[in-house]
C-alpha positions as CSV (number, residue, x, y, z in Angstrom):
1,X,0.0,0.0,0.0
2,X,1.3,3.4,-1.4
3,X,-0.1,6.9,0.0
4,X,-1.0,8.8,-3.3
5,X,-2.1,11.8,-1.3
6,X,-3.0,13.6,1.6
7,X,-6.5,12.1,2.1
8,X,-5.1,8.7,1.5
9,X,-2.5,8.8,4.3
10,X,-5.3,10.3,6.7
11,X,-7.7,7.6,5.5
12,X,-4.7,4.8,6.8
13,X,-4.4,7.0,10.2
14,X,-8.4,7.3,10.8
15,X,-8.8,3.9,10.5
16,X,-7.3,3.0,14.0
17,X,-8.9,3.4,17.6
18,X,-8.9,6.9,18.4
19,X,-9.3,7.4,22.3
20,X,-9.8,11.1,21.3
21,X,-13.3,10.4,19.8
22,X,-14.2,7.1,21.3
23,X,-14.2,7.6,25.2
24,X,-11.2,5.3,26.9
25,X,-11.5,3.3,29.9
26,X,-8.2,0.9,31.4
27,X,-10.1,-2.5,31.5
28,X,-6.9,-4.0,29.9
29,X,-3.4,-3.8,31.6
30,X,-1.9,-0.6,30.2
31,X,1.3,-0.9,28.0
32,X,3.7,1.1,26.5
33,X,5.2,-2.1,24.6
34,X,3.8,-1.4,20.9
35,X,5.0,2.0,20.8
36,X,8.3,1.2,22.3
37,X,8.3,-1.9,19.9
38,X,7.9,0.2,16.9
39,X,10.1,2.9,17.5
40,X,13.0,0.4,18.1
41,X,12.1,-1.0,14.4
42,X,12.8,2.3,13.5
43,X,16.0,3.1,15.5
44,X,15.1,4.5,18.3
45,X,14.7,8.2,16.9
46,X,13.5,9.2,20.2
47,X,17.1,9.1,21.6
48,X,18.2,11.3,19.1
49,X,17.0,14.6,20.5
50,X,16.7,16.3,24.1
51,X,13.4,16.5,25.9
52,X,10.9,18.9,28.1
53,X,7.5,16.8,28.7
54,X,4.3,18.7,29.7
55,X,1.7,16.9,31.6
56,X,-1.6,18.3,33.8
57,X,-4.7,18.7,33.6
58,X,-5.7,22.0,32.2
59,X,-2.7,24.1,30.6
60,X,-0.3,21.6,29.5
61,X,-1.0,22.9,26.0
62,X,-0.4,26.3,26.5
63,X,2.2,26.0,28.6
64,X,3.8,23.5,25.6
65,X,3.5,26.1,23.1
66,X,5.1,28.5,25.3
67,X,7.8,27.1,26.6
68,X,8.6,25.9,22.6
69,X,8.5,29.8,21.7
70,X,10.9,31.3,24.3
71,X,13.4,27.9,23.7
72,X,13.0,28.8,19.7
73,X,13.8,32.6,20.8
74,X,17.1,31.4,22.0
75,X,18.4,30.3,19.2
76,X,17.5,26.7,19.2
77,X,15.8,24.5,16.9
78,X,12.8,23.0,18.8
79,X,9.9,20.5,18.3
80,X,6.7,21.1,19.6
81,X,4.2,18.1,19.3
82,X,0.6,19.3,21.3
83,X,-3.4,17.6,21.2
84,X,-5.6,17.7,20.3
85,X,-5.8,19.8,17.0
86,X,-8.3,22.5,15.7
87,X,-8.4,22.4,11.6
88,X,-5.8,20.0,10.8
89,X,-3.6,16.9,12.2
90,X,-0.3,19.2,10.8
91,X,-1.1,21.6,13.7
92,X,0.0,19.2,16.4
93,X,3.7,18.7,14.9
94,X,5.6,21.7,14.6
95,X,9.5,23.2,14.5
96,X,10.6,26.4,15.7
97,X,6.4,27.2,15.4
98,X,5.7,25.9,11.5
99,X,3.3,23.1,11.6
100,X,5.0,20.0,9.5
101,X,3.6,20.1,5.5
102,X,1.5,17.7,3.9
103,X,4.3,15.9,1.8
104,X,6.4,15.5,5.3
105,X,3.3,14.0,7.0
106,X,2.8,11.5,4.5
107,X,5.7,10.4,4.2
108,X,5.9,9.8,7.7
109,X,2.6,8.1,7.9
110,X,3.6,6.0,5.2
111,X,6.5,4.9,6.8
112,X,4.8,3.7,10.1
113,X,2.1,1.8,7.6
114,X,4.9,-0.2,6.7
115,X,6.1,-1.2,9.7
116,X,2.9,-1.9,10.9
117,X,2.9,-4.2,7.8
118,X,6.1,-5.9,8.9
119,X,5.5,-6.3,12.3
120,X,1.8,-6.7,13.1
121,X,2.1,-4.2,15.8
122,X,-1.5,-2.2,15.7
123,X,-0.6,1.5,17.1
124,X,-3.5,3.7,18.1
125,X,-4.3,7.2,16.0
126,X,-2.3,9.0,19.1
127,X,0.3,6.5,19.3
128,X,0.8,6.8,15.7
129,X,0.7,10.2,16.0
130,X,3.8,10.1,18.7
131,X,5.8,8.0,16.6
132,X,5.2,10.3,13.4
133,X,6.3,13.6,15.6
134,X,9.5,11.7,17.1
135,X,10.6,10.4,13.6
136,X,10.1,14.5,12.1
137,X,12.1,15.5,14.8
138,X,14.5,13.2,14.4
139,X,14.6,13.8,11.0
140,X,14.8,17.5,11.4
141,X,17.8,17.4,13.6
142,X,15.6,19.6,16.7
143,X,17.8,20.1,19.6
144,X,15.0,19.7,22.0
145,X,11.5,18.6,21.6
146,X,8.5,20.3,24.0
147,X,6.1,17.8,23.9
148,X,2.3,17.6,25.5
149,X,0.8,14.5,27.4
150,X,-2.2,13.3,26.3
151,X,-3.8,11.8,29.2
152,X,-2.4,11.0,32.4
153,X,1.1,10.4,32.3
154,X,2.9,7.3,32.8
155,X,0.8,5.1,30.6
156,X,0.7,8.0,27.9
157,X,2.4,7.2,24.7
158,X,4.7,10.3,25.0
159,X,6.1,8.3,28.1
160,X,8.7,6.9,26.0
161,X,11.2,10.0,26.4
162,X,13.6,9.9,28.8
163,X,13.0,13.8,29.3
164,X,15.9,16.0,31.0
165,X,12.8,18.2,32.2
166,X,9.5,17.1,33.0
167,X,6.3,19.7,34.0
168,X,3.0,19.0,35.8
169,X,1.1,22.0,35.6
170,X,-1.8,21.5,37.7
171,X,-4.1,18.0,38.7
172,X,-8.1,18.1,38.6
173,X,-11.0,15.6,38.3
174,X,-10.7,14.9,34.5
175,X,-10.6,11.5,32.9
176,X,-12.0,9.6,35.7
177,X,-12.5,6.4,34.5
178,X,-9.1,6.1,32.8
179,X,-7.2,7.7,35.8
180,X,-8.7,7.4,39.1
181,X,-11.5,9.0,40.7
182,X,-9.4,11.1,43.3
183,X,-6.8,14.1,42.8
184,X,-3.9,11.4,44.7
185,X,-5.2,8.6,42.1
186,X,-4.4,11.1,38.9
187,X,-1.5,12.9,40.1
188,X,0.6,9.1,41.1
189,X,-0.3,8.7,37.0
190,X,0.7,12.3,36.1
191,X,3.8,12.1,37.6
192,X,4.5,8.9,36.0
193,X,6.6,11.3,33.4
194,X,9.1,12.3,35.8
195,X,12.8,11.7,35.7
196,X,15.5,10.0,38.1
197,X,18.7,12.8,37.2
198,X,16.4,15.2,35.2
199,X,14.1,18.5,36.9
200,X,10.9,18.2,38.0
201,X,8.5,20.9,37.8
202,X,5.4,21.4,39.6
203,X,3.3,24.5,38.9
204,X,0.5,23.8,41.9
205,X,0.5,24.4,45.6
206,X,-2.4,21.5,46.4
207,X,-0.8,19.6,49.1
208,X,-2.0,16.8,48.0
209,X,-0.3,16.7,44.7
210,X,2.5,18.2,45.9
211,X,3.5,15.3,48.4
212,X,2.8,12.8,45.4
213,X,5.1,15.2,43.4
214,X,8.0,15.3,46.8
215,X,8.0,11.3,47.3
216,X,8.4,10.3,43.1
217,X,11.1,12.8,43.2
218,X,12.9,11.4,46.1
219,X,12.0,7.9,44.9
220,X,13.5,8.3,41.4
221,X,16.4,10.9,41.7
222,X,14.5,13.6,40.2
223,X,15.5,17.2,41.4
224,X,12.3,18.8,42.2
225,X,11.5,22.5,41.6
226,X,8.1,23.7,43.5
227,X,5.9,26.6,43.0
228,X,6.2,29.3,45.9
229,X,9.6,27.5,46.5
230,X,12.2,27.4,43.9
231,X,10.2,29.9,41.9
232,X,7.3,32.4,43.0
233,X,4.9,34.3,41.0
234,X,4.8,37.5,42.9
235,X,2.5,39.4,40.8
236,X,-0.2,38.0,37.9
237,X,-2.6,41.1,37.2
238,X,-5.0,41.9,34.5
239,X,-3.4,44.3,31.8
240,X,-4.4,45.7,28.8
241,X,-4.3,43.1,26.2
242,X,-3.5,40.3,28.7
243,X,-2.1,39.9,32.0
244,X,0.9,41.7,33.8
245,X,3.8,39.1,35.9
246,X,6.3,39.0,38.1
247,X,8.2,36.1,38.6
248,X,11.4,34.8,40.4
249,X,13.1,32.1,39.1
250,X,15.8,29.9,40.3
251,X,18.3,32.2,38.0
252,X,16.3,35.2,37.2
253,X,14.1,38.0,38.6
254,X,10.9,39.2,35.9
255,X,9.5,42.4,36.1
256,X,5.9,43.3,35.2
257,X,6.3,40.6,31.8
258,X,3.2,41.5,29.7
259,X,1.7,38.4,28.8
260,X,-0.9,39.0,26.1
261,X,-3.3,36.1,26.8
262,X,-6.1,36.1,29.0
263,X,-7.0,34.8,32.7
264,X,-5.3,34.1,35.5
265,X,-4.5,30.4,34.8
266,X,-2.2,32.1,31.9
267,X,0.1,33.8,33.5
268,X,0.7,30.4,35.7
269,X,1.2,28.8,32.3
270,X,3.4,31.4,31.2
271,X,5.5,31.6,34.7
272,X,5.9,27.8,34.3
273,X,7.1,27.9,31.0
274,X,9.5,30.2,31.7
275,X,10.7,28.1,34.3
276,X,10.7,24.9,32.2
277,X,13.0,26.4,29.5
278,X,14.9,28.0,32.0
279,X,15.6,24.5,33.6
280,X,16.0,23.0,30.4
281,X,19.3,25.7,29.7
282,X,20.3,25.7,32.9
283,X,20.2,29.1,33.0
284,X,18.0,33.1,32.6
285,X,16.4,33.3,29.4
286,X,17.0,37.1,30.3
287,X,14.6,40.2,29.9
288,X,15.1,40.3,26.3
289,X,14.2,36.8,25.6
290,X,10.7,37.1,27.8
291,X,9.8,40.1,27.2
292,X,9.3,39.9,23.5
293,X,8.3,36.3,23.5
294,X,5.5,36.3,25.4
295,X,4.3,39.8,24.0
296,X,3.5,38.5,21.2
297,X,2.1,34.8,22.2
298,X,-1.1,33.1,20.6
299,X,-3.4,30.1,21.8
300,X,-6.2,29.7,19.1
301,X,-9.0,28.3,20.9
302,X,-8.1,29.5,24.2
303,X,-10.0,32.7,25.6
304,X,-9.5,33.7,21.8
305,X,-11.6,37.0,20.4
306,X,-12.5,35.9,17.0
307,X,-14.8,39.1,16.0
308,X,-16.9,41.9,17.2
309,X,-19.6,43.5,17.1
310,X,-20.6,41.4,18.5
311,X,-17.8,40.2,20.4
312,X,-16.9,36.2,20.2
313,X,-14.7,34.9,22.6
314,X,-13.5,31.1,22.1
315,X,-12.1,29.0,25.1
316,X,-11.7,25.2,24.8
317,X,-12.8,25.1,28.7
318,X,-14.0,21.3,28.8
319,X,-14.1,20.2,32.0
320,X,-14.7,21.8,35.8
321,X,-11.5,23.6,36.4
322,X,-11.3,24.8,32.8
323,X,-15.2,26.7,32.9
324,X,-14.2,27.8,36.3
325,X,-11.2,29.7,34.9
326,X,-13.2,30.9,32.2
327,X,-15.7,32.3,34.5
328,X,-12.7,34.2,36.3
329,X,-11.9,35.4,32.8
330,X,-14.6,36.8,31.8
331,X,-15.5,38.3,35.2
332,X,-12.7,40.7,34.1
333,X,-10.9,40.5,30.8
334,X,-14.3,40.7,28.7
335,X,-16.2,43.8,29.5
336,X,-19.4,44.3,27.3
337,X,-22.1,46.9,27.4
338,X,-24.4,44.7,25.9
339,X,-26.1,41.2,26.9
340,X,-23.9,37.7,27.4
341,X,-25.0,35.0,25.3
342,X,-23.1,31.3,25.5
343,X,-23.2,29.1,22.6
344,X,-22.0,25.5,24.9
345,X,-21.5,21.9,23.9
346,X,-20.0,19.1,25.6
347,X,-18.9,15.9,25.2
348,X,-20.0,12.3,27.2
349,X,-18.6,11.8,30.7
350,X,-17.7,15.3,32.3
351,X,-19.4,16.2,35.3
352,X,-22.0,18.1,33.6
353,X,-23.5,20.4,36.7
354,X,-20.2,21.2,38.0
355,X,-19.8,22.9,34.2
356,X,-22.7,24.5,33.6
357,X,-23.7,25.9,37.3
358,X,-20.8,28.4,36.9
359,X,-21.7,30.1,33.8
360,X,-25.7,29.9,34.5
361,X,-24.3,32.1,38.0
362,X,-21.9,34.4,36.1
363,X,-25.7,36.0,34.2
364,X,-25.5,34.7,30.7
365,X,-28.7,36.0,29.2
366,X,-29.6,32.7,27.7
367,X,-27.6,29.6,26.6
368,X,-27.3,28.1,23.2
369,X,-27.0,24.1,23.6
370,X,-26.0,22.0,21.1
371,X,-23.8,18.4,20.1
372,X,-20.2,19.0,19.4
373,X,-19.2,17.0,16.6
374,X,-17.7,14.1,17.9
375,X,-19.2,11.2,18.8
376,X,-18.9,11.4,22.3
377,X,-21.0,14.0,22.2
378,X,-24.0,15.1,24.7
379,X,-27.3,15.4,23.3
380,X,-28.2,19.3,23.6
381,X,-31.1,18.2,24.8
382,X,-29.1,17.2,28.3
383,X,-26.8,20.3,27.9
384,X,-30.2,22.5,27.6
385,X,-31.9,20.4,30.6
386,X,-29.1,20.9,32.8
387,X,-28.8,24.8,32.3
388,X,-33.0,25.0,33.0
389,X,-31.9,22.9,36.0
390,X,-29.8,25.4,37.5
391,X,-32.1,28.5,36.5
392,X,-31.0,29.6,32.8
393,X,-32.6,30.1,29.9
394,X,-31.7,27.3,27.0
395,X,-32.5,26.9,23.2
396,X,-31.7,23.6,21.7
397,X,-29.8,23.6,17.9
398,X,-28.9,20.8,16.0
399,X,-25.4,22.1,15.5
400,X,-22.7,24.6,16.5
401,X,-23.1,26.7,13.3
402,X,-27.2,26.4,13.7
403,X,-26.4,27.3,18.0
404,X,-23.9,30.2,16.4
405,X,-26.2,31.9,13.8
406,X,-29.2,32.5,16.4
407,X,-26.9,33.7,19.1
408,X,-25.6,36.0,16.3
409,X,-29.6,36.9,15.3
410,X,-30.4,37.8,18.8
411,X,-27.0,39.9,19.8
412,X,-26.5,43.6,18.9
413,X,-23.2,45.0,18.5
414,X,-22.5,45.8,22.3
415,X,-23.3,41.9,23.2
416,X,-20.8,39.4,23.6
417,X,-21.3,35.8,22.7
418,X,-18.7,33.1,24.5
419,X,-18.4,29.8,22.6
420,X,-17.6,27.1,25.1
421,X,-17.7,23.4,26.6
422,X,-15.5,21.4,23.8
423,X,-12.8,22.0,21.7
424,X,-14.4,20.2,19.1
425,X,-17.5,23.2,19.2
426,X,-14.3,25.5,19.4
427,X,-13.1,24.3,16.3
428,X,-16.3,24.8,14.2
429,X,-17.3,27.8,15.5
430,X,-13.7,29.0,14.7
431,X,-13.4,27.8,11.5
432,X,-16.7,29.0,10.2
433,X,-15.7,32.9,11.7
434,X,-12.6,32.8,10.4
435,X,-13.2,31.4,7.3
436,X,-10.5,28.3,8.4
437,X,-11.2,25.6,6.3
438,X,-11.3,21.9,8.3
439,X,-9.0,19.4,6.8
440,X,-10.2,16.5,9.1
441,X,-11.7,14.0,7.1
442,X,-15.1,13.9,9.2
């Protein structure tokens, strides 16, 4: 089997299990044995390059793409590998910030097609994913790769890197049937991804997660670098076009770094991926370096403005922590004359009431439910049932776009409408205001 084109190779990627879409659960022993397997068939290419890995669970991705940037700014060539994707699988594999082209991706893909051929070994769509973004950055001779967990942590396929720097950003009730049902339960997976002889970063003050974090370290090696102990966010302020910081790292004092993304939970993310690269050179990144970097930084899909009049704001928020920081958000980054209106979809097994409770208290004017599309989503009949439930007012659609257009028909040019609940809704939404064109294949 040759790829021809583009729509060939995805067409050979889609047609493996794709946790992504199809809801996970760890019924069967977990393994990282087929990935490992296949990678050795192609030479290990994961020793071939340094490594920062990025697990939690809400940030890792932004903290990813920002901890790639300032590494690129010094001068480095640098992998970036992040998930899930908005328009198109290239988005996810990236060096020094260019997503890899179509030719590159296919030839990739059609090199793990043969393998699979030769060996039997059935990879998963992420797994195949992982191999396909270690072999590019092999192939591109990176100098370090920043690459994002998945889910959980040790049993993630990116667990095959022997990282010199590993990050856990934060640990909250997400993937419970995969991970455990308690914050101890999902941070012993997260931190799974730590290092015996490499830095360990934790970017959360929970006790709880912290004294998981304090006896891996201890167990393993693993020098251990604690938030409001070997670095300390003094100052994370709403500023005009984002947020104002000040932070103290273990090589470098930050003074009032403007930040231009919104909410609180980004100027962790951006304090923590200062520190990571930091850790990762072993020294400052200097003034220079943050200052201009993080200036200018970008997270499509995250407390995004896509348009005005009326104003739409974007944010991937999927699970409890996620709405709760959006909430925070909009409390103050967001200001509007006008009426709120939410356009909100979800997908199956997320603690629905704990989502929706926060943003029926904030005063949206009146929610628009609808099915994300993915098929894990939730009817917007439940979504609409659950906001009546906590004392909002709900209109059922039988889409995103359908949800979008009658928001847009009922706001003026003061109102602001917040798109919300699933990246997958994100992604629509998004692509149909910006005129992006989807290059998934369903």
């Amino acid at each position: 089997m040759r790829f021809t084109s583009y729509v060939e190779a995805l067409t050979w990627l889609e047609s493996h299990v794709d946790f992504e879409r199809v809801a996970p659960n760890r019924q069967a022993v977990p393994t990282l044995d087929p990935i490992t397997d296949t990678l050795a068939l192609l030479a290990d290419p994961q020793l071939d390059f340094r490594t920062v890995h990025i697990t939690g669970t809400n940030g890792k991705g932004t903290t990813t793409t920002l901890a790639s940037a300032l590494l690129s700014a010094t001068g480095l060539r640098v992998g970036t590998f992040t998930s899930p994707d908005l328009h198109s699988i290239n988005e996810r594999i990236a060096v020094n910030g260019e997503p890899i082209d179509d030719e590159e991706l296919i030839t990739l893909l059609q090199r793990l097609a043969d393998v699979e051929s030769v060996s039997s070994i059935a990879l998963t769509r992420f797994e195949l994913l992982t191999a396909a973004a270690i072999l590019h950055f092999s192939d591109e001779g990176v100098d370090v790769a920043v690459i994002e967990v998945g889910m959980g942590g040790t049993w993630d396929s990116t667990n095959i890197i022997n990282s010199d720097v590993a990050v856990l950003t934060n640990v909250d009730l997400d993937h419970t049937a995969v991970l455990g049902t308690t914050i101890a339960e999902i941070a012993s997976d997260k931190v799974g991804i730590f290092r015996g002889e490499g830095i360990a970063i934790v970017a959360t003050t929970n006790a709880i997660v912290v004294d998981i974090a304090k006896r891996r370290a201890e167990e393993i090696g693993a020098t251990l670098w604690l938030l409001d102990r070997d670095f300390v966010l003094a100052r994370n302020e709403l500023a005009f076009g984002g947020r104002a910081i000040t932070l103290r790292t273990p090589f470098e004092q930050y003074e009032e770094i403007l930040v231009s993304l919104h909410g609180i939970h980004q100027g962790v993310n951006a304090a923590t991926a200062i520190v990571a690269a930091e850790a990762f050179l072993g020294r400052g990144l200097g003034d220079d370096v943050v200052t201009s970097t993080l200036a200018k930084a970008r997270m499509p899909g995250r407390m995004e403005l896509i348009s005005r009049k009326p104003m739409i704001v974007v944010d991937g928020a999927h699970n409890p922590a996620g709405v709760k920081a959006l909430v925070a958000t909009l409390d103050g980054a967001f200001h509007v004359e006008g009426a709120r209106r939410c356009v909100l979809g979800m997908l199956s097994g997320r603690d629905i009431d704990d989502m929706v409770e926060p943003l029926v208290a904030l005063g949206f004017t009146e929610f628009h439910c609808c099915a994300p599309h993915s098929p894990r989503a939730m009817p917007a009949s439940v979504v609409a049932d659950a906001v009546r439930r906590h004392g909002g007012v709900a209109y059922e659609h039988p889409s995103g776009l359908a949800a979008l257009a009658h928001a847009r028909e009922r706001s003026t040019d003061e109102d602001l409408i917040v798109v919300a609940g699933s990246l997958y809704l994100v992604a629509e939404v998004r692509g149909e205001v910006l005129r992006v064109r989807s290059r998934h294949l369903n």
